[in-house]
C-alpha positions as CSV (number, residue, x, y, z in Angstrom):
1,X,78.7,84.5,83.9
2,X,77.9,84.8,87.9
3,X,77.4,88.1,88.9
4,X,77.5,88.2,93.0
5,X,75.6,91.3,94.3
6,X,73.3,92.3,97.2
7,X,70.2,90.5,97.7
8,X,67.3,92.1,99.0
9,X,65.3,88.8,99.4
10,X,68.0,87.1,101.3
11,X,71.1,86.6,102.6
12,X,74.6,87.1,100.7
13,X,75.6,83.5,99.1
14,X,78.9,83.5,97.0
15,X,79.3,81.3,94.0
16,X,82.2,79.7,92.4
17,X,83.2,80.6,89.0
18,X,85.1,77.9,88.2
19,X,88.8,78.6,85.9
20,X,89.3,75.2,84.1
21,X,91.4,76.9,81.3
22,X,93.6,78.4,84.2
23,X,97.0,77.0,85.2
24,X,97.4,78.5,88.4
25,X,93.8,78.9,89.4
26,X,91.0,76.6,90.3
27,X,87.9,78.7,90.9
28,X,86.6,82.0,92.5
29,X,84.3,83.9,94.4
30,X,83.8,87.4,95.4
31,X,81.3,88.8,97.9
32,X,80.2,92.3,97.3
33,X,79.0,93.2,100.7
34,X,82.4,92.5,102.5
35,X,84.7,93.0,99.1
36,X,85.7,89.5,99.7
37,X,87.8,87.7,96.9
38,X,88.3,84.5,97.2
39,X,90.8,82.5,95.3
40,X,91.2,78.5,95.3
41,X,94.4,77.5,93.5
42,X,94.9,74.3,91.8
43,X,97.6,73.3,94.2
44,X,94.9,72.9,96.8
45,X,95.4,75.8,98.9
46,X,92.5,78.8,99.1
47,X,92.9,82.6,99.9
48,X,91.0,85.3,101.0
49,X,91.6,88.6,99.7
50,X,90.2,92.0,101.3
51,X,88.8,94.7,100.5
52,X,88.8,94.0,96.9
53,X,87.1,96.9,94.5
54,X,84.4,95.2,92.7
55,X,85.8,96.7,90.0
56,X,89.1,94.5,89.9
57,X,86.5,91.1,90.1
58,X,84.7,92.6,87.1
59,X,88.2,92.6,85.6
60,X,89.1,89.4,86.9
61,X,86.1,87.8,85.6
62,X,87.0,89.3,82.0
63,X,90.6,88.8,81.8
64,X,92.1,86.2,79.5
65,X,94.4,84.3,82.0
66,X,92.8,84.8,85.6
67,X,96.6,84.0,86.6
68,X,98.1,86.9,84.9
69,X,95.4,89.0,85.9
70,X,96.0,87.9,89.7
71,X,99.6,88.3,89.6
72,X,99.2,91.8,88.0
73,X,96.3,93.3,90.2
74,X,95.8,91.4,93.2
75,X,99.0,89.5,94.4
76,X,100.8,91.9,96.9
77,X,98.1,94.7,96.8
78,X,95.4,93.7,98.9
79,X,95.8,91.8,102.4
80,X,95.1,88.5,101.8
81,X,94.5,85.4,104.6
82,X,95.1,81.6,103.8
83,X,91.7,79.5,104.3
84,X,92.2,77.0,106.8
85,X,90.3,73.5,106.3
């Protein structure tokens, strides 16, 4: 498990958690200091999500299906911007 947090040597770096048992969901990342969520989706198209609780990505990270879990606590509850490549 990948625990994101604040680093007092350096600057804030997120890391993937990659979902390969997910359906819907490719990989995440969260950034603590902005509450930052991050969602890539296997149909290619990434998300940021703001001011996510760290909280709900401690959940995330535990949950069973990452895609139940998203569409229960995340999807419609927190303002959320598509990545541009």
């Amino acid at each position: 498990m990948i625990v994101i947090g604040f680093n007092p040597n350096g600057p804030q770096r997120m890391s993937w958690i990659e979902t390969p048992d997910s359906s819907s969901i490719a990989r995440f990342a969260y950034d603590v200091a902005t509450q930052l969520l991050t969602i890539e989706f296997k149909n290619g198209r990434t998300y940021n999500y703001y001011e996510v609780p760290g909280s709900v990505f401690e959940e995330m990270l535990a949950a069973p299906s990452k895609g139940r879990f998203f569409l229960k606590n995340i999807d419609g509850r927190y303002p959320y911007a598509l990545v541009e490549r």
